[in-house]
Every structure is written in C-alpha cells, then in structure tokens.
N, C-alpha and C positions, 0 to 999 in steps of 0.2 A: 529505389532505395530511399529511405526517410532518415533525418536525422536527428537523436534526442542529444537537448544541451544542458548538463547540470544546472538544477537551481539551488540559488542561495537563500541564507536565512533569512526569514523577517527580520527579525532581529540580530543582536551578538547573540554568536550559539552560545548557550548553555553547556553546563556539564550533566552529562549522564540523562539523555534526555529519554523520551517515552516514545517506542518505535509500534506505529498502528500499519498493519497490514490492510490495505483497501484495494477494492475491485469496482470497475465500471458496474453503473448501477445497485451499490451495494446503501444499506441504509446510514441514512448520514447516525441513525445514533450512534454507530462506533465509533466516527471519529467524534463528536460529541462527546461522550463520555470520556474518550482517552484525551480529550484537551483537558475537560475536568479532572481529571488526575494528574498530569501534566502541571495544570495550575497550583492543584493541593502539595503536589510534591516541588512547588516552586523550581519547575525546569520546562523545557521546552516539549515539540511534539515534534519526530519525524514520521512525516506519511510517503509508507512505502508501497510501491504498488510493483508488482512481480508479472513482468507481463509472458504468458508460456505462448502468445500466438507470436510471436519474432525472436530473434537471436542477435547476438551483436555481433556485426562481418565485421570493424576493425573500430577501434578505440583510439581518439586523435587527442593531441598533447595538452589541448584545451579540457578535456574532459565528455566531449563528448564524443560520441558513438552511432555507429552509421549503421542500421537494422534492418534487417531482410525478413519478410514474411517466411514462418515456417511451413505455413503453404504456399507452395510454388506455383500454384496455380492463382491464390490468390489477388487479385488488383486492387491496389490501395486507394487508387483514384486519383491520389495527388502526394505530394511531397509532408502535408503537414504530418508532424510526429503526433503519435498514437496518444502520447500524454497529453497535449496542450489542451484539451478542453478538462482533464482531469483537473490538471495544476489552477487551471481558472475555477471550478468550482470548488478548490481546497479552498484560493485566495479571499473568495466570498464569502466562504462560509468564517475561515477562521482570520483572518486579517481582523473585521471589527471586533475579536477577544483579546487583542494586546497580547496573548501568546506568543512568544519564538517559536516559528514552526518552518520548516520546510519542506519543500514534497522532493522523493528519490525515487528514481525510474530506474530499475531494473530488469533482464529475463529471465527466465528458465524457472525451476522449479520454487513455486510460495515459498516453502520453507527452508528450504534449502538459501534462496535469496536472502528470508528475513533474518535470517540470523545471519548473516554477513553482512548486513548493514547495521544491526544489532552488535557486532561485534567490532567494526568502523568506529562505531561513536559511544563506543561503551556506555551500552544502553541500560538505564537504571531497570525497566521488563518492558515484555511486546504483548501487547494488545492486539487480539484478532476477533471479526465477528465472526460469528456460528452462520449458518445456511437455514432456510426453511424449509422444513418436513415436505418432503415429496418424492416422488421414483426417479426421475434424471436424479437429484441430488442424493441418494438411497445410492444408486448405482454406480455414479462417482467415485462414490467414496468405499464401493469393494473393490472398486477397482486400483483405485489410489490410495486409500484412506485420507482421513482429513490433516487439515495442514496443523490443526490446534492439537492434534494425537502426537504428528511427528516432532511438534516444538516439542510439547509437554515430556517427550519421554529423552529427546537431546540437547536442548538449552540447559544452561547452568545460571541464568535468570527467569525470573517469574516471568508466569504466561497467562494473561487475563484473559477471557472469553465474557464474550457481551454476546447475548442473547439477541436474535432476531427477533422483531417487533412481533406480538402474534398476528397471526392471518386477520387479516382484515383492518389494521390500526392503522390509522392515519399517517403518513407520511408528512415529510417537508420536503420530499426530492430527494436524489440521490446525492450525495457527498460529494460522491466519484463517480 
C-alpha cells in the first residue's frame, strides 16, 4: 500500500483559481498555457491529475490517503506514491513563474474528479488537454468518451481545450 500526502500552495491561495487536468506524460503545453491564463486572470493554477490505476482504501485525519492498485495483481515495487515524480516536474516547471499553483492527487474517474476539485476551490474554468489522433486513443474514447465531452456537457464553468502539439513538434518533456 503507498501513501499520497496533500500538497500546499506555492504561494497564498488565490481566489477562484484555474483547475488543469494533467496526466503522466502528457504535453507540458497544457499546463503552459493554463499558467498563462492563470496569470492573465491574476489567480492561481491547480494541477489536478485523476489517477484511474488506484483507489483510496482509507483517508487519515492529516489529509492524506493510503492507495491500493486497482490491479490486484499489480507490484508497485516500493512504497513511493504514484504522484511524487509528477509533483516534482509541476514544481520545475512552474515554481520559476511566481504563479500560485499547487498540484491535487486524486482517483477514479478524470471527470468526474475534475470537477470535484473544481468545485473545492471554486474554480474560476478547467483546462484540459485533447489526445493525439490514433486507434488506442480512437477506441478509448468509444468506449469512454472523452473527459472534455463529459466536462463540456456537465460543468457549470468554462472548460478550455488546448490542443495536442501536432505530430511531430518538438517537445520540452512532459509536464507530468
């Protein structure tokens, strides 16, 4: 069992800040852009990342939460929590913008999650990135639909989509 421990703000939170949905290996430009907006709108960033591969077995009075692979078969290797290399390449990327931001680890379903921490910190809109054209991600999403369909049609704040870099364009790494 591994355990995640809430993190706090860079800075004093803000009011009504900009909630980005991120995923391991996703392109750093969404969170990029949702800082840039973040900043335009003089408020902070929360990066929330929704994890569907654990669940949370019990929640301690500290805040955090002890997590068990939803594969049962799966071996984690070790104790460290599934976020901590996430939370480090938030802290790099966005620590030197003087942004408020902080990153929120959560399970179970993207959308479902985003908009409960969207609704935590009365979130002024949630920014998610799009996927790039292909057959697993084609198939995914008949089977699931996308997480920016389900916001778009049950949020009651704006829901920005940033476009995946085109095929082939240079990256800086992943974000997350």
């Amino acid at each position: 069992m591994t355990r995640s421990f809430p993190r706090p703000w860079s800075a004093p939170s803000p009011a009504r800040p900009v909630i980005v949905g991120i995923e391991p290996g996703q392109s750093p430009r969404v969170v990029d852009e949702a800082a840039t907006l973040a900043g335009a709108l003089g408020t902070g960033l929360v990066c929330v990342w929704v994890d569907p591969a654990h669940l949370v077995a019990e929640r301690e009075p500290d805040g955090s939460v002890d997590l068990l692979p939803v594969d049962s078969d799966h071996d984690e290797g070790d104790d460290e929590s599934p976020d901590d290399a996430i939370a480090a390449r938030l802290a790099a990327r966005l620590g030197p913008t003087g942004l408020p931001w902080r990153f929120v680890y959560t399970t179970g379903e993207a959308a479902r999650g985003l908009s409960l921490v969207a609704d935590e910190h009365d979130a002024r809109m949630i920014v998610v990135g799009t996927h790039r054209p292909g057959l697993m991600h084609w198939m995914n999403q008949l089977v699931s639909g996308s997480v920016a369909g389900r916001l778009a049609h049950t949020q009651r704040r704006p829901v920005l989509l940033v476009p995946a870099p085109p095929h082939g364009a240079a990256s800086a790494g992943p974000a997350a």
